[in-house]
Backbone bond lengths (Angstrom), bond angles and torsions (degrees), N, CA, C in turn:
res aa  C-N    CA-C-N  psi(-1)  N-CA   C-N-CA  omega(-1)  CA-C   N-CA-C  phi
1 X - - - 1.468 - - 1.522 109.61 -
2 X 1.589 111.10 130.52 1.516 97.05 175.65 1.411 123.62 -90.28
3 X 1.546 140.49 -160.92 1.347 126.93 -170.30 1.382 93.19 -76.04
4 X 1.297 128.62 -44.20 1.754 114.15 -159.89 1.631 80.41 -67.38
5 X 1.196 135.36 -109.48 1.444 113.29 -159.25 0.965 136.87 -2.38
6 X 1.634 125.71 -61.80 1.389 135.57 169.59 1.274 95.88 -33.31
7 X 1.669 102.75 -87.67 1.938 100.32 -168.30 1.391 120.85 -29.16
8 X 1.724 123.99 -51.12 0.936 108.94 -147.96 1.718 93.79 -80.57
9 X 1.689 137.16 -38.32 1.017 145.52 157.53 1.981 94.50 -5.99
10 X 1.366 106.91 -91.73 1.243 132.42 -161.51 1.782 100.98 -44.21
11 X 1.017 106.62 -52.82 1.500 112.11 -167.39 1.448 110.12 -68.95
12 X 1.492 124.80 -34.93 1.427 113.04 174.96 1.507 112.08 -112.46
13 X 1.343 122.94 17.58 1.498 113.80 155.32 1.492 136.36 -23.65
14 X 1.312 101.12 -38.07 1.304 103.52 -147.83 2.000 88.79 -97.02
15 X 1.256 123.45 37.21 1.183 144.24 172.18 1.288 135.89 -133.63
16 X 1.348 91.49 15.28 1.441 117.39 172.15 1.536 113.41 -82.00
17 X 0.980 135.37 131.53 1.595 123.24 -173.73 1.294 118.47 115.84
18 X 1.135 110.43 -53.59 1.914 126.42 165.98 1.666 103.97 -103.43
19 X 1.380 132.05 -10.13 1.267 133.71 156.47 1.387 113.93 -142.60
20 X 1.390 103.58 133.57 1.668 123.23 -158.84 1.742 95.78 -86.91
21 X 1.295 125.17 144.65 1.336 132.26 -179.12 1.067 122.09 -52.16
22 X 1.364 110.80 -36.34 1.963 111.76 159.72 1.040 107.95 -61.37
23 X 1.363 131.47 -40.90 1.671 130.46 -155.98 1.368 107.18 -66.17
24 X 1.463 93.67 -43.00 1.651 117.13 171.37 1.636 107.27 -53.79
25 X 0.923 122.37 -39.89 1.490 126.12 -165.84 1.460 119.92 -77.06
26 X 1.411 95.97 -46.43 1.816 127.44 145.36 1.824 100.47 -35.62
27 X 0.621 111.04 -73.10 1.596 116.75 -169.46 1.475 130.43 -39.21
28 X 1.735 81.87 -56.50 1.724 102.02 174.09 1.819 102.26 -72.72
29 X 1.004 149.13 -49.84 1.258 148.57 159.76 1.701 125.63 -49.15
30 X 1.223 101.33 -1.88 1.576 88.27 168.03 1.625 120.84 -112.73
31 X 1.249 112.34 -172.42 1.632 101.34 -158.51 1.582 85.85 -128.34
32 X 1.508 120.59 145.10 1.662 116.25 159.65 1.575 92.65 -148.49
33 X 1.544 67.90 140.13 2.021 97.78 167.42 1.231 123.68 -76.68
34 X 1.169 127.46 118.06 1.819 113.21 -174.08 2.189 93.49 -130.88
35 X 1.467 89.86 114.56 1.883 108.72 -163.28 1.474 73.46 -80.80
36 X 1.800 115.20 137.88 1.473 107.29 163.99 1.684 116.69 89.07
37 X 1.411 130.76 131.87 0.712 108.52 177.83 2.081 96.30 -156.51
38 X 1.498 107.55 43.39 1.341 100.17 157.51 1.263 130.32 -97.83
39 X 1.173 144.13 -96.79 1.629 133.64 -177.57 1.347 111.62 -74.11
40 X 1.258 121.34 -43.70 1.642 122.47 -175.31 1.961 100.58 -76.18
41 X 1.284 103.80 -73.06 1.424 109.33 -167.83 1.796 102.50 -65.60
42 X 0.966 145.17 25.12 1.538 149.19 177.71 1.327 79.97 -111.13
43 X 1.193 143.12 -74.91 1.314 122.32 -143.33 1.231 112.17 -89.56
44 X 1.336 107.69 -19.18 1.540 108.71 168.03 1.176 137.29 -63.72
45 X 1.744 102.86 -29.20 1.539 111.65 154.37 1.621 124.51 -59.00
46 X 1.293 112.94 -59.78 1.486 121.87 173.56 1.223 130.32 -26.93
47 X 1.875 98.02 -63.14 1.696 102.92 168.18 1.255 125.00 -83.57
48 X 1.414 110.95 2.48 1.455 110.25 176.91 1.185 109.70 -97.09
49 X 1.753 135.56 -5.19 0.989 142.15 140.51 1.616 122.17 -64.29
50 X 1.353 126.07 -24.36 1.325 130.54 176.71 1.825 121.56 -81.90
51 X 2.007 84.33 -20.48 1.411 94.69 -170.78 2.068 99.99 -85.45
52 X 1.300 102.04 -14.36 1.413 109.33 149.03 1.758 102.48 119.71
53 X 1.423 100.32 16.81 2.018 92.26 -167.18 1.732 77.57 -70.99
54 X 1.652 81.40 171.49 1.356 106.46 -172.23 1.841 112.27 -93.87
55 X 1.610 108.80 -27.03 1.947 97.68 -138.93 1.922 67.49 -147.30
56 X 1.720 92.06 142.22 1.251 108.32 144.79 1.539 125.68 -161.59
57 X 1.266 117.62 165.57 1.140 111.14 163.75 2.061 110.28 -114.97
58 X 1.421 100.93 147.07 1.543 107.56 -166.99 1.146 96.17 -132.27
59 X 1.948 124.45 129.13 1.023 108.48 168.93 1.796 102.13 -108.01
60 X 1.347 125.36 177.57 1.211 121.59 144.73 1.893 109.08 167.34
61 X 0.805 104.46 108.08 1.959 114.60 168.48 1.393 130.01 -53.96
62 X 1.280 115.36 -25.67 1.474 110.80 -177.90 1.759 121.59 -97.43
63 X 1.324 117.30 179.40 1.531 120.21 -147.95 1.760 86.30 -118.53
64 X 1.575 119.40 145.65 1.324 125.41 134.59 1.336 138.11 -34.31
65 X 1.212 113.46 127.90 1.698 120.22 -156.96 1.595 105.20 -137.40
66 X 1.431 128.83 167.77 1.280 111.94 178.99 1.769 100.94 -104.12
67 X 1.009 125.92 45.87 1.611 140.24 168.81 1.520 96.53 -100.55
68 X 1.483 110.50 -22.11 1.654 98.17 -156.58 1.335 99.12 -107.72
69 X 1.573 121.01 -10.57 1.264 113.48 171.58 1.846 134.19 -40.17
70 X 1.462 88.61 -33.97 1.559 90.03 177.78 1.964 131.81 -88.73
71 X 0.957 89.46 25.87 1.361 118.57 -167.78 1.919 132.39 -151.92
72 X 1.403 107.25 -47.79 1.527 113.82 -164.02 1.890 82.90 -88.51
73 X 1.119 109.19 153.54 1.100 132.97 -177.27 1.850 126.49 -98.82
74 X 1.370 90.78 -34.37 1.523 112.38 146.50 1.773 128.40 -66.37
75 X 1.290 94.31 -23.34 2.411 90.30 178.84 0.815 101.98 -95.87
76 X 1.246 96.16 149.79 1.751 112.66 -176.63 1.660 92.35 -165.40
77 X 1.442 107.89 -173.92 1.672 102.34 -162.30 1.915 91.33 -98.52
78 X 1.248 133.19 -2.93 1.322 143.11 157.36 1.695 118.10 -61.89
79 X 1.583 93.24 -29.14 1.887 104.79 -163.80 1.666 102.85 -100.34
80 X 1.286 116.75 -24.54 1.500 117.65 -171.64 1.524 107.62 -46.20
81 X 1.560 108.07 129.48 1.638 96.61 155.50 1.762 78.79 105.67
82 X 1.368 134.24 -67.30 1.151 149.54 -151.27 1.700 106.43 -47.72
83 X 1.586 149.12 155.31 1.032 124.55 131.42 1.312 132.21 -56.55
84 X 1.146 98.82 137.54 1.985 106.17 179.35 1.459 103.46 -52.53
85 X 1.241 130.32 -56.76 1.532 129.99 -164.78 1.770 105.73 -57.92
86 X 1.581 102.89 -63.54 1.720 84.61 177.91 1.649 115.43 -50.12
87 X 1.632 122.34 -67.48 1.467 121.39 175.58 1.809 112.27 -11.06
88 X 1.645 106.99 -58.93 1.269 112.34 -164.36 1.288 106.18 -65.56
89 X 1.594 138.48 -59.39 0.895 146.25 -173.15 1.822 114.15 -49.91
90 X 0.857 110.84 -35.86 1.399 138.26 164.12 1.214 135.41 -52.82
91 X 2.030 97.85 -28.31 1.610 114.05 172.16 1.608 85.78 -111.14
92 X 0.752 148.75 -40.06 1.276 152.74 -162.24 1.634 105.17 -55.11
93 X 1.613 107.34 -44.52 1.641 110.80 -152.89 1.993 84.24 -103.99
94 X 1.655 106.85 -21.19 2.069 83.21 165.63 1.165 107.94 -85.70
95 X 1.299 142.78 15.89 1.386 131.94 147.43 1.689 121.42 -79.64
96 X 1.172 110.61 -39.94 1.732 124.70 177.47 1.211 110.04 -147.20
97 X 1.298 119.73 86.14 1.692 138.19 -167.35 1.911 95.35 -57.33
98 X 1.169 119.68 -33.21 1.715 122.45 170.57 0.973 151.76 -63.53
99 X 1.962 111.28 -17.64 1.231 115.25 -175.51 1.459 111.93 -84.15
100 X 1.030 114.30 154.90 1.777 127.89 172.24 1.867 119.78 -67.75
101 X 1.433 98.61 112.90 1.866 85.66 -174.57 1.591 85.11 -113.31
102 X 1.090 93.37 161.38 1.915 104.20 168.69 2.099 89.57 -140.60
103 X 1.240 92.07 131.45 1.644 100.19 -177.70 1.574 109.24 -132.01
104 X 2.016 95.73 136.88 1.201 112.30 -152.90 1.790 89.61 -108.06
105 X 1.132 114.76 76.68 1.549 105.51 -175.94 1.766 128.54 -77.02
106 X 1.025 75.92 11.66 1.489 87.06 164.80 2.090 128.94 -107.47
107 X 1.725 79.50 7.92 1.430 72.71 179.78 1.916 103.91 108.39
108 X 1.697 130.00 169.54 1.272 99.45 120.55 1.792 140.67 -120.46
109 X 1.512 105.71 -176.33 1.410 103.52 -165.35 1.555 95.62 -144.28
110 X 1.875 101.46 -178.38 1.158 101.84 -174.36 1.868 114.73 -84.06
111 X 1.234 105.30 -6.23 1.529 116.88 160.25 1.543 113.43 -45.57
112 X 1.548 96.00 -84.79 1.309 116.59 170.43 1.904 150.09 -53.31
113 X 1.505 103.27 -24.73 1.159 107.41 167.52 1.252 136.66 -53.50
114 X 1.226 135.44 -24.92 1.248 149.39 177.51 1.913 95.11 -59.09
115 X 1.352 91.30 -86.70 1.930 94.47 165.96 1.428 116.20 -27.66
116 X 1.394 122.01 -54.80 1.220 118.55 -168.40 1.691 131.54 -69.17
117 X 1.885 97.21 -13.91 1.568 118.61 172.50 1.831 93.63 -91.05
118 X 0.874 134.20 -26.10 1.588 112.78 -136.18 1.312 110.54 -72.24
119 X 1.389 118.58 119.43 1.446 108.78 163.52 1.464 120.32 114.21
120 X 2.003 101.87 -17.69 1.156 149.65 -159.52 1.681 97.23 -63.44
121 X 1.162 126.05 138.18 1.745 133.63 169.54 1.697 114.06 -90.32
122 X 1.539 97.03 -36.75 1.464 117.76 179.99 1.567 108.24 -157.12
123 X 1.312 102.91 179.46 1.774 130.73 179.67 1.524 117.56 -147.37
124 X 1.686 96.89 112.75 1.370 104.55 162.66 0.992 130.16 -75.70
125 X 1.306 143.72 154.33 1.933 132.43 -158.16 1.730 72.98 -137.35
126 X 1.563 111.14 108.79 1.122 124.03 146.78 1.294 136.66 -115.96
127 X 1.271 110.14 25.99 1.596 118.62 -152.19 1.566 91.83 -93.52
128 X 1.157 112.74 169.97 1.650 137.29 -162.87 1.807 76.41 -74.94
129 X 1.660 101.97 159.29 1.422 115.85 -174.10 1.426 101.69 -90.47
130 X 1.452 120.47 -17.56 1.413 96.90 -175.93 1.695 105.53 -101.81
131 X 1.362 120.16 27.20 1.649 116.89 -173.27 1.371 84.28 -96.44
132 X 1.267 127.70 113.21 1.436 117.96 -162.28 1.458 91.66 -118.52
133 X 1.272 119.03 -48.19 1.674 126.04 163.64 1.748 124.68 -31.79
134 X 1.792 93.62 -72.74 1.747 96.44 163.51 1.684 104.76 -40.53
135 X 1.089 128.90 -81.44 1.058 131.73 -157.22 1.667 118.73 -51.70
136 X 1.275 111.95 -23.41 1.704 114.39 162.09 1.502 124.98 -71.12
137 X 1.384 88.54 -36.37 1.786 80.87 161.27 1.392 121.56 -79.17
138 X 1.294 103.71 -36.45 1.802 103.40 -162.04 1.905 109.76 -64.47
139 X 1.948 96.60 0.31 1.358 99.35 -166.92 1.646 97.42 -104.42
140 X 1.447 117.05 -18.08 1.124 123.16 -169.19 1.526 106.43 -91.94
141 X 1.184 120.14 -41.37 1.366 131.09 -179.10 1.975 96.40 -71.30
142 X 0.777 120.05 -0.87 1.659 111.78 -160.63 1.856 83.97 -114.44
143 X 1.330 121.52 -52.99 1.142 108.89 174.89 1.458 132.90 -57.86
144 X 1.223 110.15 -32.58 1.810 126.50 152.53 1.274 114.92 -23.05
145 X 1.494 101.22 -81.43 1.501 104.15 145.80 1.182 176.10 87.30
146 X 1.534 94.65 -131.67 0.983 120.98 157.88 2.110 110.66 91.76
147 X 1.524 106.16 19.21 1.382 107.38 -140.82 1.723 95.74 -123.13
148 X 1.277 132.18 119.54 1.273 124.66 179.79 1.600 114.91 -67.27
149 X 1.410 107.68 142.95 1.958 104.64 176.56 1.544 94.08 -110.47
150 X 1.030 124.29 172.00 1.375 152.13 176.57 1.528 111.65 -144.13
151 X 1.209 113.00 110.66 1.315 140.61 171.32 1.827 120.07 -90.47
152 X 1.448 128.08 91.63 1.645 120.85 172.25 1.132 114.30 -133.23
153 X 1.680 105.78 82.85 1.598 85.25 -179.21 1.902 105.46 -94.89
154 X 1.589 93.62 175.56 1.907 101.37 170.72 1.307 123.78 -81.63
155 X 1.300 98.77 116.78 1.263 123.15 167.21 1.907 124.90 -100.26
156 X 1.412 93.85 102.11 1.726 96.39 -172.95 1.351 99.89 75.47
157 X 1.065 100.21 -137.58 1.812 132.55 171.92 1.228 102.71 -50.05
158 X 1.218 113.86 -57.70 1.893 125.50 -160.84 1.002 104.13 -111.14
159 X 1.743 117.95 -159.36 1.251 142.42 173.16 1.371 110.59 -140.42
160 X 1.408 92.18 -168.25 1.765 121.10 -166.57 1.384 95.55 -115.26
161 X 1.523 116.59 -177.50 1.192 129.47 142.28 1.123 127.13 177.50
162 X 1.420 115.96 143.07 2.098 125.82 -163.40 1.217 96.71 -134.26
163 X 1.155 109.49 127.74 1.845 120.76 143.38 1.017 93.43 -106.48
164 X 1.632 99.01 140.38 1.607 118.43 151.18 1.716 109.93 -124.26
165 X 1.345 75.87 122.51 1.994 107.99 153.37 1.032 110.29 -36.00
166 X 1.654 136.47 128.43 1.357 134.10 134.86 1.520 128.08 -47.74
167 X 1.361 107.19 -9.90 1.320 117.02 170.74 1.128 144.25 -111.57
168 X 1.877 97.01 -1.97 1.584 113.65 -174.08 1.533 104.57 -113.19
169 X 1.878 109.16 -135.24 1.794 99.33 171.52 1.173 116.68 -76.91
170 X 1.330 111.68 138.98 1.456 123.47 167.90 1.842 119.67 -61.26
171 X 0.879 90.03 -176.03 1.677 95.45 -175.91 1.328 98.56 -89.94
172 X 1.040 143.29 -59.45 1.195 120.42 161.78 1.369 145.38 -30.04
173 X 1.313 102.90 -59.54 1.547 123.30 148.78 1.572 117.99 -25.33
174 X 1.366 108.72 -69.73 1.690 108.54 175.72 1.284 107.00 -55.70
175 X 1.669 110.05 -62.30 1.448 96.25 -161.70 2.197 118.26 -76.08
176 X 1.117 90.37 17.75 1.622 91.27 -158.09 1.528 117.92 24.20
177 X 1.300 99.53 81.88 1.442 130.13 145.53 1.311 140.13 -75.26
178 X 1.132 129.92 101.40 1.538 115.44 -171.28 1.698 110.45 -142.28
179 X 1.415 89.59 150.72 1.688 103.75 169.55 1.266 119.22 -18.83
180 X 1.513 150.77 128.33 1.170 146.19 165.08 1.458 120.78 116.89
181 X 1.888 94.28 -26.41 1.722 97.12 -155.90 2.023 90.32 -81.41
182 X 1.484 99.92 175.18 1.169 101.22 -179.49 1.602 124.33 -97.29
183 X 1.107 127.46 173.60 1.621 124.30 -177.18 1.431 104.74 -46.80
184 X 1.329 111.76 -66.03 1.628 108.89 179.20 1.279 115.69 -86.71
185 X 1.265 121.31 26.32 1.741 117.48 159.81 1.541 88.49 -86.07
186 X 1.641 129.62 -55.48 1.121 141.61 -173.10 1.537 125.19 -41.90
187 X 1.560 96.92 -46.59 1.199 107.17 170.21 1.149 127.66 -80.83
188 X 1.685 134.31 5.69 1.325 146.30 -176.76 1.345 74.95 -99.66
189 X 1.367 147.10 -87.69 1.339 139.56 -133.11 1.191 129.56 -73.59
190 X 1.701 109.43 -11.49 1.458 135.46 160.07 1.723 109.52 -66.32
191 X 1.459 94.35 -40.57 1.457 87.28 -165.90 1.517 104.21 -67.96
192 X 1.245 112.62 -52.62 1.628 141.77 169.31 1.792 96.13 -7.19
193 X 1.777 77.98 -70.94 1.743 89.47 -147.13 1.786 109.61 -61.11
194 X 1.513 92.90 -24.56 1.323 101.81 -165.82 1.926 111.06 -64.74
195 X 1.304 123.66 -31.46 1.451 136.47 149.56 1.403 143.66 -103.54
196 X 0.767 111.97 34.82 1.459 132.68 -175.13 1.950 110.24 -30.34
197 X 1.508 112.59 -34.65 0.977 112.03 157.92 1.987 149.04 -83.12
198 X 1.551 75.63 2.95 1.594 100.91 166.70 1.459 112.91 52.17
199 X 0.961 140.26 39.55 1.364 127.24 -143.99 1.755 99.93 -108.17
200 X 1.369 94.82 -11.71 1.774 96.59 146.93 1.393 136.38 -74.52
201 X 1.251 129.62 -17.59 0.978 130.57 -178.83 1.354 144.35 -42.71
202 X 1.430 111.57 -28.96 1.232 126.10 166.44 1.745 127.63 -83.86
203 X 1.328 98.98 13.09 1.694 126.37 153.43 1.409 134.92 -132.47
204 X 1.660 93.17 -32.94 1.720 93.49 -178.12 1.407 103.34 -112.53
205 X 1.359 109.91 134.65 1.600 106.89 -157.52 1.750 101.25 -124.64
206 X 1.087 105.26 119.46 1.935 105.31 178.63 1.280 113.12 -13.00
207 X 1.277 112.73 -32.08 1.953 97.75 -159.42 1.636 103.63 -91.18
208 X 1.692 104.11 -5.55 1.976 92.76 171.05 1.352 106.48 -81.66
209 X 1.383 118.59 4.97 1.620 99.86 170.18 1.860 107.88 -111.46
210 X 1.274 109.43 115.81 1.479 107.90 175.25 1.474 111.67 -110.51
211 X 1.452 93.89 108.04 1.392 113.10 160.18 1.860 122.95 -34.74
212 X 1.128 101.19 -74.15 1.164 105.44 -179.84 1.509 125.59 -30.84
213 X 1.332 116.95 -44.14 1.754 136.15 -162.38 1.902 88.17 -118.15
214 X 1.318 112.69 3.60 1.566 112.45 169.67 1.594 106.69 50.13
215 X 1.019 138.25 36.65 1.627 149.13 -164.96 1.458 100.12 -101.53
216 X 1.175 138.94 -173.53 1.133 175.67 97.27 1.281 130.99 -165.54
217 X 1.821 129.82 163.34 1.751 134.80 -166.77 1.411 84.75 -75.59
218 X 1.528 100.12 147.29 1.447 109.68 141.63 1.861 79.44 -155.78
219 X 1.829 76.04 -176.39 2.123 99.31 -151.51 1.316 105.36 -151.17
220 X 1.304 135.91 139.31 1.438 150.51 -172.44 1.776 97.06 -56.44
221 X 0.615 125.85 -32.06 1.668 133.67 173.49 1.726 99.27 -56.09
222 X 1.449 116.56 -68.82 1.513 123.49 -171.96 1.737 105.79 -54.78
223 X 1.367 115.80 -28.78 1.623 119.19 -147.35 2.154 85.97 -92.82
224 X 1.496 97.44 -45.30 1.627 96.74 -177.04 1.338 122.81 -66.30
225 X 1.569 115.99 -18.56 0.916 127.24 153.63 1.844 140.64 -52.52
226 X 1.870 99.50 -47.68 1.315 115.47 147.65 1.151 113.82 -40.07
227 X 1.516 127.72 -81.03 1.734 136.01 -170.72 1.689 95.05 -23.47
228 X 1.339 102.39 -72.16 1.423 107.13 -165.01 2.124 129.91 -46.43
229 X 1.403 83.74 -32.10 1.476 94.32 166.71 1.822 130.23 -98.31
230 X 1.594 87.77 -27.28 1.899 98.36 166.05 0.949 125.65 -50.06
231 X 2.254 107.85 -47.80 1.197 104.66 -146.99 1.383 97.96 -106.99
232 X 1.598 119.61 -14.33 1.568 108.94 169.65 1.672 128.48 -56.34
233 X 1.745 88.87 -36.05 1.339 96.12 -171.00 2.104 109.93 -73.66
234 X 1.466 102.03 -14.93 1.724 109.81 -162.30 1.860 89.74 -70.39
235 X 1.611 94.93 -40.13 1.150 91.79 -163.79 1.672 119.14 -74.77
236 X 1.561 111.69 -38.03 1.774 124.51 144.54 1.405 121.47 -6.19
237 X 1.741 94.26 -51.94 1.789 97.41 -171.73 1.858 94.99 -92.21
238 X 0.612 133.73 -15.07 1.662 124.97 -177.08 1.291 114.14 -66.40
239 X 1.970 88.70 -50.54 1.474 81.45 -167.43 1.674 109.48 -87.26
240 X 1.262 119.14 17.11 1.662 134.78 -143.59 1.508 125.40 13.66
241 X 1.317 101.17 85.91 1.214 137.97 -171.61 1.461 97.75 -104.36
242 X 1.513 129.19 137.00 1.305 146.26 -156.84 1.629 87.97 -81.52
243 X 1.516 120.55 129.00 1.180 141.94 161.55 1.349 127.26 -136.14
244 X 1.356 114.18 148.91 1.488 115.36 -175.69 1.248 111.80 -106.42
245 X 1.875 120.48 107.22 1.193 142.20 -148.16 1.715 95.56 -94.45
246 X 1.555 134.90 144.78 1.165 140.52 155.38 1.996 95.20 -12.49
247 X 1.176 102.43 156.62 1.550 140.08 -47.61 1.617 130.81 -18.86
248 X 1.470 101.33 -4.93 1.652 112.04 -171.88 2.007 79.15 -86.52
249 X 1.622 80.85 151.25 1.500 110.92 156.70 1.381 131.39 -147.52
250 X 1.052 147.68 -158.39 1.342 126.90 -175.30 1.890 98.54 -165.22
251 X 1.004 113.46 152.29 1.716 122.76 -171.80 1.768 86.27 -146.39
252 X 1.743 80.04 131.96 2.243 106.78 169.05 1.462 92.65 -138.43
253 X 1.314 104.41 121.13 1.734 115.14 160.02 1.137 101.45 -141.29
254 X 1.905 107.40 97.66 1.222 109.98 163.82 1.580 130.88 -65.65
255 X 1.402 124.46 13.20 1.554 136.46 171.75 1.437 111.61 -83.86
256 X 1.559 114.41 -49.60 1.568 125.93 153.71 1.262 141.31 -59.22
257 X 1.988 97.56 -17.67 0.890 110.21 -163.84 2.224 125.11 38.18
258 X 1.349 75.81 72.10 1.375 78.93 -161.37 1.830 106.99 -124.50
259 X 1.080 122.55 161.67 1.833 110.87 176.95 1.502 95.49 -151.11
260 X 0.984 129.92 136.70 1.459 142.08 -179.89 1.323 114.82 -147.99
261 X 1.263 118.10 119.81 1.907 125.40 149.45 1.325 113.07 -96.42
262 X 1.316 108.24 139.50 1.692 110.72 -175.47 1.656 88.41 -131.03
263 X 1.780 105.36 148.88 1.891 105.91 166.02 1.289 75.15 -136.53
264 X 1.856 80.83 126.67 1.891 113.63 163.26 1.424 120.00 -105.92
265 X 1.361 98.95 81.48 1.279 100.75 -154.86 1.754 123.21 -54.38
266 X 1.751 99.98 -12.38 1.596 111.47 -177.24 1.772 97.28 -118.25
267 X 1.388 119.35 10.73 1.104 117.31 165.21 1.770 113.94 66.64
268 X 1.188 150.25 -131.45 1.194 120.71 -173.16 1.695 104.43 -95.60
269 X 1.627 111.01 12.38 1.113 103.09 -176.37 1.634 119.22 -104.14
270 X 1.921 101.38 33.56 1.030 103.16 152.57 1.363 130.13 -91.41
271 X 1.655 104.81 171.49 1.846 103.17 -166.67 1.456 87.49 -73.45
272 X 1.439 176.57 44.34 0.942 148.70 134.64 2.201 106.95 -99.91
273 X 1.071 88.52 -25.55 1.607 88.03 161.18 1.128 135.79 -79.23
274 X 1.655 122.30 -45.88 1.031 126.20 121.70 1.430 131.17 7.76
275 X 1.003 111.98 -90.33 1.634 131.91 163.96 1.666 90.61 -29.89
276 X 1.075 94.22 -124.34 1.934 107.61 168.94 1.528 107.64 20.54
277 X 1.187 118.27 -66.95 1.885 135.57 -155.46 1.983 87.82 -80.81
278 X 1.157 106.65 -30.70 1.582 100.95 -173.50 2.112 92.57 -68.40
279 X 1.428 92.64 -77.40 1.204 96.78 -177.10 1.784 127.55 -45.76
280 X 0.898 144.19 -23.83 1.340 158.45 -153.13 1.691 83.14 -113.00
281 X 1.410 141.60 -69.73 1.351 146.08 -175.33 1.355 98.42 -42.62
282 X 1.358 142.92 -48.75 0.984 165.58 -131.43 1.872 113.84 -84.59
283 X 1.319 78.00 -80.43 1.613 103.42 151.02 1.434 136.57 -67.91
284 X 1.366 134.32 -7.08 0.823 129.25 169.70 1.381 107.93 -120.45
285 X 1.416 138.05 15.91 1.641 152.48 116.59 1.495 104.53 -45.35
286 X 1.167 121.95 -50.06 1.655 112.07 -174.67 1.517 113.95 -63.07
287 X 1.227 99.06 -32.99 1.558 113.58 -179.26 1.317 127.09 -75.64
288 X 1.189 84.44 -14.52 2.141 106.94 -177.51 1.127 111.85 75.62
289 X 1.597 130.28 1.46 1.445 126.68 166.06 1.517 124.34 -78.02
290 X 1.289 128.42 32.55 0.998 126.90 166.90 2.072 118.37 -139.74
């Protein structure tokens, strides 16, 4: 056995039992894309390196800031100023000095996407919540394809979470998205679709997110929460493990202590979302945040 064997042998042992040695083998041989790489996609790299895959590609352009301290997993007062992508790659490879990164430091684009899927098993959707554009392509180009994305961002305390099928509803489809509408029509119906069971509501209230100035809280609580639902499910599809792809979604708020799956079967273009997107649109026009 040579040292990369050895190591990698030694280092994920202790995953034997809840993952079978092929599964394991499966793991280290596959490749995932993770778009983004501040609070959500930072940690998604990390443990998805611990969880033992082998190969990725990471895109992301922007630098460490002390806004991100309370959340990104990569800042620290060493990282400020730094790009996120080198930093990450950097914590990534002192955890498993072996795996394969290919880095998209520019972010991605419509140049680049092709490169940035190729070869790809899956796609992490870590991009900032209000890049609503990047993220329509990176969902459209991924279904092309042929390649599942996983979408969890933090919500409150917790999160959400969607896979979509290359073969089922599209992202559009769920979120009813369409030609014409505007950035922040888009971004209400993303947000919408993305919880449908609201189970924040009785803390996080529409008007802390302003559209307009693209702002809203999130907290290392909401982002650890993501990890936990991103990376089970990334790993679900690798090893193809039975999952419930969009229209299903799923809500964790460990403050409510609460767990919910909801199937929308018309996606936000049911009458109870509907409803919701009237009222919530409504109110947060009065407020001037939209």
């Amino acid at each position: 056995m040579n040292k990369k064997d050895d190591f990698y042998q030694n280092a994920f042992s202790k995953h034997f039992g809840l993952i079978s040695a092929k599964e394991q083998e499966k793991l280290k041989n596959s490749k995932v894309a993770i778009a983004g790489l501040g609070g959500v996609g930072g940690i998604y790299l990390l443990n998805l390196v611990r969880t033992g895959i082998g190969n990725f590609h990471i895109a992301d352009f922007d630098i460490f800031e002390t806004s991100n301290i309370n959340r990104q997993i990569g800042a620290n007062i060493h990282s400020l100023g730094r790009p996120k992508i080198e930093v990450m790659e950097e914590m990534a490879k002192s955890i498993n000095p072996y795996i394969y990164v290919k880095s998209f430091k520019e972010g991605i684009n419509n140049e680049n996407l092709d490169e940035f899927l190729k070869g790809v098993n899956v796609v992490l959707d870590g991009l900032d919540f209000f890049n609503i554009k990047d993220r329509l392509f990176l969902f459209k180009k991924a279904r092309e394809r042929n390649i599942y994305v996983i979408t969890s961002p933090p919500i409150g305390f917790g999160a959400s979470l969607l896979a979509f099928s290359p073969k089922g509803m599209n992202f559009e489809e769920y979120f009813d998205i369409k030609e014409g509408m505007s950035e922040k029509e888009m971004l209400l119906s993303f947000g919408l679709g993305l919880s449908p069971s609201l189970l924040h509501r009785k803390y996080f209230k529409p008007s802390l997110i302003n559209f307009a100035e693209q702002k809203g809280p999130s907290l290392t609580i909401g982002i650890l929460s993501c990890a936990n639902l991103g990376i089970c499910e990334a790993v679900k599809i690798i090893l193809n493990k039975k999952i419930n792809p969009a229209p299903f979604s799923t809500q964790f708020d460990p403050f409510i202590q609460k767990y919910k799956k909801v199937y929308l079967r018309k996606g936000n273009k049911s009458w109870k979302q509907l409803l919701k997107k009237w009222f919530i649109k409504r109110k947060l026009k009065k407020l001037g945040n939209l």
